[in-house]
C-alpha positions as CSV (number, residue, x, y, z in Angstrom):
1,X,19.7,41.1,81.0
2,X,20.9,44.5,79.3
3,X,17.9,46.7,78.2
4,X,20.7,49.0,76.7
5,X,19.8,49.8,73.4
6,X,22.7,50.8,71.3
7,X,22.2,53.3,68.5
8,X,24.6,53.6,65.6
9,X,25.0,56.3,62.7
10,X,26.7,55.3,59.7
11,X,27.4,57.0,55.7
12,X,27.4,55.5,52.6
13,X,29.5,57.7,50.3
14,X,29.7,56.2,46.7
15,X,32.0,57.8,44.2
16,X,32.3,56.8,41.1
17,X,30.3,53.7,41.1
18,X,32.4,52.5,44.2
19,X,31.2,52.6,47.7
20,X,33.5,53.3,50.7
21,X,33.9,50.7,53.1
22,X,35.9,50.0,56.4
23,X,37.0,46.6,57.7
24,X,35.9,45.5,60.8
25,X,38.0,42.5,62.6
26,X,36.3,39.3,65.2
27,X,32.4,39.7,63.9
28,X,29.9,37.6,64.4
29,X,30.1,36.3,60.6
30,X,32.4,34.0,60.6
31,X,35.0,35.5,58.4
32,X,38.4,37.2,59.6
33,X,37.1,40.2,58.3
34,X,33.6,42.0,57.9
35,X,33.6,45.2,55.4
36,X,31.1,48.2,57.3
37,X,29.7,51.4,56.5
38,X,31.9,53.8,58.3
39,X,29.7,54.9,61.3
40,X,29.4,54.1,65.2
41,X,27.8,54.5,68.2
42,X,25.7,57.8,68.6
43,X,27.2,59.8,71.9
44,X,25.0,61.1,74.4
45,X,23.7,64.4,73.6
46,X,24.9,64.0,70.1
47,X,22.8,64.1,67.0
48,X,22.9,61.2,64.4
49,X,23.4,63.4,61.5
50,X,26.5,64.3,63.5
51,X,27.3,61.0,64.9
52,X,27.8,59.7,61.6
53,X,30.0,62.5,60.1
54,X,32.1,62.2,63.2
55,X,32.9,58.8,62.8
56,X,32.9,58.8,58.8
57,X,36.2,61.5,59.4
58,X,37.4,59.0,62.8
59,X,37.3,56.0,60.3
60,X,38.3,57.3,57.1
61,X,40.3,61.0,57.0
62,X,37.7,62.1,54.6
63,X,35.4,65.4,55.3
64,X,31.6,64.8,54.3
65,X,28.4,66.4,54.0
66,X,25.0,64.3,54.5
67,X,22.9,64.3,51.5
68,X,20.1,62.3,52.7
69,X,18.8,59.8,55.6
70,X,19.1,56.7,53.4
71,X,17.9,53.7,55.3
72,X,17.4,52.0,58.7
73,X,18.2,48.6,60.6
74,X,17.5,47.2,63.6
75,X,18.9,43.8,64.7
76,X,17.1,42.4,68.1
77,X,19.2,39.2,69.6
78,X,17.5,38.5,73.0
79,X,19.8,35.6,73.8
80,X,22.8,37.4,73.7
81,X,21.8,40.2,74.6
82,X,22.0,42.6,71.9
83,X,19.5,45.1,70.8
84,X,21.2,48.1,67.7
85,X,19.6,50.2,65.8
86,X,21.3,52.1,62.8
87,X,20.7,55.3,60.8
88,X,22.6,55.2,58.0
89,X,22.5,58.3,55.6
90,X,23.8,59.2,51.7
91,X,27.0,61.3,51.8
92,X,29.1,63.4,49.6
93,X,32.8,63.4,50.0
94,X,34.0,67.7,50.5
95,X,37.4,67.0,51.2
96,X,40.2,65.4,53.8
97,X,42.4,62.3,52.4
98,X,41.6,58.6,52.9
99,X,44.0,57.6,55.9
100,X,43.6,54.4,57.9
101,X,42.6,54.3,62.0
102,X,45.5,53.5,63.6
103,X,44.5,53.4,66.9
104,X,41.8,50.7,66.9
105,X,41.8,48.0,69.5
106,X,41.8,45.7,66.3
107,X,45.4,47.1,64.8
108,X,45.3,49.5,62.1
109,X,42.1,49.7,60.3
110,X,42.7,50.5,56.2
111,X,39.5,51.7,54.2
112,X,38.8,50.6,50.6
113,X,36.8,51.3,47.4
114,X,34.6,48.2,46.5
115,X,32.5,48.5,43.1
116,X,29.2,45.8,43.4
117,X,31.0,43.0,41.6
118,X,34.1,43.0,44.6
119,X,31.8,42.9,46.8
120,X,30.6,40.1,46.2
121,X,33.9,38.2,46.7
122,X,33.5,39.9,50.4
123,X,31.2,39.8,53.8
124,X,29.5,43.0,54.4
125,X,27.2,44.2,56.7
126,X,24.2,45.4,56.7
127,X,23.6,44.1,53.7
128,X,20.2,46.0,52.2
129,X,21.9,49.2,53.3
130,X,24.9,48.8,51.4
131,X,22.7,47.4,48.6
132,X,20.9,50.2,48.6
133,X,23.5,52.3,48.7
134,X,25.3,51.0,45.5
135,X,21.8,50.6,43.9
136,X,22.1,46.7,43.5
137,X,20.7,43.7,45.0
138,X,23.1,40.7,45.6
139,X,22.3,37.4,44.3
């Protein structure tokens, strides 16, 4: 068994009443695609609060300044096994242009602007936190 605990920082930058979102490819939630917070693993030696910029800018072209920590998650699955936790913070856009990650394992990876009602015509993940982040709560 892996007692490697993976930690992951993430942003939530709405604008506008629409929240920026990044699709990720082959999850575990059944669907061909899953839409996530743009974030990633933390590096060793690297802070969270710069974790997550660094990967907002990998996965979206966009510059960003952290506003607040907004939230936490944890998911624990012993049988696979799989132990994350995620700090996921408030952002503000300060510049930069939305450009897709072309050089993902997964092909080229496009982000998008969802407002609350798209989403829910979508799988996202994690849910509270990009709940929270729109200020909603999915039926």
């Amino acid at each position: 068994m892996s007692e490697t605990i993976r930690v992951r920082a993430c942003m939530a930058v709405v604008e506008a009443g629409t929240l920026l979102l990044v699709p990720h490819y082959q999850t575990d939630a059944g669907v061909d695609v899953q839409w996530n917070l743009p974030g990633g693993r933390v590096e060793f030696c690297e802070g969270v609060e710069a974790a997550a910029l660094r990967e907002f800018y990998e996965e979206t072209g966009m510059d960003a300044e952290i506003v607040q920590l907004l939230a936490t998650s944890e998911v624990l699955l012993p049988e696979r096994p799989y132990h994350s936790i995620t700090i996921a913070f408030l952002g503000r856009l300060t510049g930069g242009r939305l450009q897709a990650e072309a050089d993902h394992g997964y092909g080229v990876k496009v982000p998008r602007w969802f407002t609350a009602e798209e989403l829910q015509q979508v799988a996202y993940h994690p849910p509270s936190i990009v709940e929270k982040a729109l200020g909603f709560s999915a039926a």
